[in-house]
C-alpha positions as CSV (number, residue, x, y, z in Angstrom):
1,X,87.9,66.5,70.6
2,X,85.3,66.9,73.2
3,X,86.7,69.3,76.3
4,X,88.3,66.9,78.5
5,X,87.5,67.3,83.1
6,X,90.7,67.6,85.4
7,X,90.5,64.5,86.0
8,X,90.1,63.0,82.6
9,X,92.9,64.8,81.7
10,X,94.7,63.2,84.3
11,X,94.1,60.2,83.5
12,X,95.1,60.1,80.2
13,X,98.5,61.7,80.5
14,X,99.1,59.3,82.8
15,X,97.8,56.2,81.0
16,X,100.4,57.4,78.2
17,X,103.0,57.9,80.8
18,X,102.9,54.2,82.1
19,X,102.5,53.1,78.9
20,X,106.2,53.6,78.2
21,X,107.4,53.6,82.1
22,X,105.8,50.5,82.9
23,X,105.2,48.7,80.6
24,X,105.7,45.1,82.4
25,X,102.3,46.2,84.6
26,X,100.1,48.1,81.3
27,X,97.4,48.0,80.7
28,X,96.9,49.3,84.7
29,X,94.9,48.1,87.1
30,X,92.3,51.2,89.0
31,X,94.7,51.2,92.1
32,X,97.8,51.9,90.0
33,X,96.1,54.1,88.1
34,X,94.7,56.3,91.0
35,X,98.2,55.9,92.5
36,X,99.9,57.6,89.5
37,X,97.7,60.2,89.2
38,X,98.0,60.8,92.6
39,X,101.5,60.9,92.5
40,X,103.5,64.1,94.6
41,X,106.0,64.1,92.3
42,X,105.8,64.6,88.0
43,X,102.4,66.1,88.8
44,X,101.3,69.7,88.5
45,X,99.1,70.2,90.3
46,X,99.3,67.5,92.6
47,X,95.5,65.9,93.4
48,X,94.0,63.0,95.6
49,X,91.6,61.2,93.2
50,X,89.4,58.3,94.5
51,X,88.4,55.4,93.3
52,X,84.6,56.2,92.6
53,X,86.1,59.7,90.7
54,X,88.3,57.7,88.7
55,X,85.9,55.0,87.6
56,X,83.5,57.7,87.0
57,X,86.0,59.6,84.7
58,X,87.3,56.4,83.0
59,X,83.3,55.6,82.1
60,X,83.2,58.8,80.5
61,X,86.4,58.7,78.8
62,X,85.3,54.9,77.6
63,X,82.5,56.4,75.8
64,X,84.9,58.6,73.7
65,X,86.4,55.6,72.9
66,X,90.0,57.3,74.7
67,X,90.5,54.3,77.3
68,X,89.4,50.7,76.6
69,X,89.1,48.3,79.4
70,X,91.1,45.0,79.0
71,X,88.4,41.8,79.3
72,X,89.7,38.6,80.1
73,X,90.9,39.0,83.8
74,X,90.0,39.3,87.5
75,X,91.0,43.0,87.6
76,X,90.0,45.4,85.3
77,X,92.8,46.8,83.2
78,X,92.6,50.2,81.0
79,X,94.6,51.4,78.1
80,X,94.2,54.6,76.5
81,X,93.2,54.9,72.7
82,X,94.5,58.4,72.1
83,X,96.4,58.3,68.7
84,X,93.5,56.1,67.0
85,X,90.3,58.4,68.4
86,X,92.0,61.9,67.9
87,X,93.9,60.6,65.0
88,X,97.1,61.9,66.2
89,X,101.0,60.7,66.0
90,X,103.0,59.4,68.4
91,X,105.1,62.5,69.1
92,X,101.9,64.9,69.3
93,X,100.3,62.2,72.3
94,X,103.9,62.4,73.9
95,X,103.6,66.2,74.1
96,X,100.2,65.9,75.4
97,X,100.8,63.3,77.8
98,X,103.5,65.6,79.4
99,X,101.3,68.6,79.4
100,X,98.5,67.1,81.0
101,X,100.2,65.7,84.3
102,X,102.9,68.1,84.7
103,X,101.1,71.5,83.6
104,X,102.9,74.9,81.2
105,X,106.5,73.3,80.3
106,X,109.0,75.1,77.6
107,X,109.6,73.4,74.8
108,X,112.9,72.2,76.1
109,X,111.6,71.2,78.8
110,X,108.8,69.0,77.2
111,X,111.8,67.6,75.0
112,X,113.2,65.9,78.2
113,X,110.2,65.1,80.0
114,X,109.1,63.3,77.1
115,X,112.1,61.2,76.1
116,X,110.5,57.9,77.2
117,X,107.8,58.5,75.6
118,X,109.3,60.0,72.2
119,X,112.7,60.6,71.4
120,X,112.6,63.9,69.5
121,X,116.1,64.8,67.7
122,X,115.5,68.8,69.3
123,X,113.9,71.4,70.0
124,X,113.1,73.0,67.0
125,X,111.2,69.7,66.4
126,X,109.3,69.8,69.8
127,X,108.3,73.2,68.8
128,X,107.1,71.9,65.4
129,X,104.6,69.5,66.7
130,X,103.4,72.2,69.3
131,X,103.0,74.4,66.6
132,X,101.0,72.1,64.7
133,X,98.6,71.5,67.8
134,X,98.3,75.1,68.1
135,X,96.9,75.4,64.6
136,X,94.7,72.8,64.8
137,X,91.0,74.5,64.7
138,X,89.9,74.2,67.7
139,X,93.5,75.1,69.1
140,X,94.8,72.0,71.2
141,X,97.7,73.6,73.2
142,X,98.8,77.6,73.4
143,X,102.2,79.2,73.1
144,X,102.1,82.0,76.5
145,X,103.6,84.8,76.1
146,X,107.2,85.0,78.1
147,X,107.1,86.3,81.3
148,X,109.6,88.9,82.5
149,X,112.4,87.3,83.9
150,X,112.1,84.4,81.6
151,X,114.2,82.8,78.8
152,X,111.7,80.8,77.1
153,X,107.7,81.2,76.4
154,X,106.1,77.7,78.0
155,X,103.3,75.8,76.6
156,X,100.1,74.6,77.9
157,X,97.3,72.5,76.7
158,X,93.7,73.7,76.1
159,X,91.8,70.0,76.7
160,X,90.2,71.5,79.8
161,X,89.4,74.7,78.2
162,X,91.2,78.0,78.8
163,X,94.0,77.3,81.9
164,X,94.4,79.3,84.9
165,X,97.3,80.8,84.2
166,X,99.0,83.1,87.2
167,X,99.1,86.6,85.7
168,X,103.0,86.2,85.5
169,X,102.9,84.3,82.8
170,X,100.5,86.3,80.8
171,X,102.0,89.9,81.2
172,X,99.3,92.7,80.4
173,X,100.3,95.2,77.7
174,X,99.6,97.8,80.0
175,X,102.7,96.7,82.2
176,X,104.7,96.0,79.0
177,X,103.9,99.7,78.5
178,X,104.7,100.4,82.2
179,X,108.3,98.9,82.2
180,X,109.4,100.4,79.1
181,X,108.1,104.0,80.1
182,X,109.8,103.4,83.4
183,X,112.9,102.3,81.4
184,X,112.9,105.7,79.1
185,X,112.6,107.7,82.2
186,X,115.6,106.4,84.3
187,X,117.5,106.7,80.9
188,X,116.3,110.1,80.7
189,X,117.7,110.8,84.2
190,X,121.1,109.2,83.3
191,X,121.4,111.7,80.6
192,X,120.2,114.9,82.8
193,X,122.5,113.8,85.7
194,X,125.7,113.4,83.3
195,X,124.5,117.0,82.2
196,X,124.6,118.9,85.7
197,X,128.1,116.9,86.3
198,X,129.1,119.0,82.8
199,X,127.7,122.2,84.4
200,X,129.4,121.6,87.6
201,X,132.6,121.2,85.8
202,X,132.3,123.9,83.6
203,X,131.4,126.4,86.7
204,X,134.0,124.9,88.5
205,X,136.6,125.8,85.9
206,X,135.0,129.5,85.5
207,X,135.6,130.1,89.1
208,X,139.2,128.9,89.0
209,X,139.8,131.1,86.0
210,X,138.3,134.2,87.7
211,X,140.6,133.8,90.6
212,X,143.6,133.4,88.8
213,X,142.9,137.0,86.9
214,X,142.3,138.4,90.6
215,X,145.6,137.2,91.4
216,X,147.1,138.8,88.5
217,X,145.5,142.1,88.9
């Protein structure tokens, strides 16, 4: 696998995507094509392609035998070639294809994403495939680590090279270190506060019991 521009990316996903969405109008035509990967919505992030980027792309893309232009008509229709030239299965393109438009998804939310393109039976067996990508040598998609304030890690893939991540998502060690210092700290005051409540108490009861023997003398 050859690292893959924006917009190749782009396209692919998307040729995969109306593959199974559209399939009435697929192979697709360069206008619907540049419409759906210029779409606002489904698409992370959202981009304005033209027609002379796309044709570029598509020519490069054609010489790694990932799209192939449909002959035999007055417009020029392209298909993708994705399971057949990175000898991959139907449920690992389905992953990709919703990784590519949409950018870092959890693996539950890949699962529904992808459901027209590949029913999977759960999560655990979303998780399988990705896991199976991510071995693959080079790596073709990456686990990120959770970032606080989130339930689930999210995935992304690497066919553009390393992503730019926001720092959120890829929490330094340094602030894991951070929060958990900060965390033994206010734990330590809990415990030092409950402590001067006891010697408040006990002082309190001291004086009570020295006035009550002045009383009696």
């Amino acid at each position: 696998m050859r690292q893959l521009t924006a917009i190749e990316a782009r396209i692919l996903g998307v040729l995969v995507e109306k593959q199974a969405t559209v399939p009435d109008t697929y192979p697709l035509s360069l206008n619907a094509l540049v419409a759906g990967c210029n779409q606002k919505t489904a698409r992370d992030p959202v981009m304005g392609i033209g027609d002379a980027d796309a044709l570029q792309a598509l020519d490069a893309l054609r010489a790694s035998s990932l799209v192939v232009e449909s002959s035999g008509s007055r417009v020029a229709r392209y298909e993708h070639n994705l399971p057949r030239a990175w000898a991959l299965p139907g449920a690992a393109v389905a992953l990709l294809a919703g990784l590519m438009p949409r950018g870092p998804q959890t693996a539950a939310e890949l699962r529904a994403n992808c459901e027209r393109l590949h029913r999977f039976a759960d999560t655990s067996s979303v998780e399988g495939f990705l896991d199976e990508l991510q071995a693959k040598t080079p790596p073709v998609v990456r686990k990120l680590r959770r970032a606080a304030g989130e339930r689930e890690a999210r995935w992304v893939h690497l066919l553009c090279g390393e992503p730019a991540v926001a720092p959120a998502a890829l929490p330094d060690d340094s602030l894991v270190a951070a929060a958990a210092e900060l965390a033994a700290i206010r734990a330590q005051q809990a415990r030092l506060l409950a402590q001067v409540e006891e010697l408040r108490a006990a002082v309190a009861r001291l004086a009570e019991q020295g006035r009550h023997k002045g009383d009696a003398g």
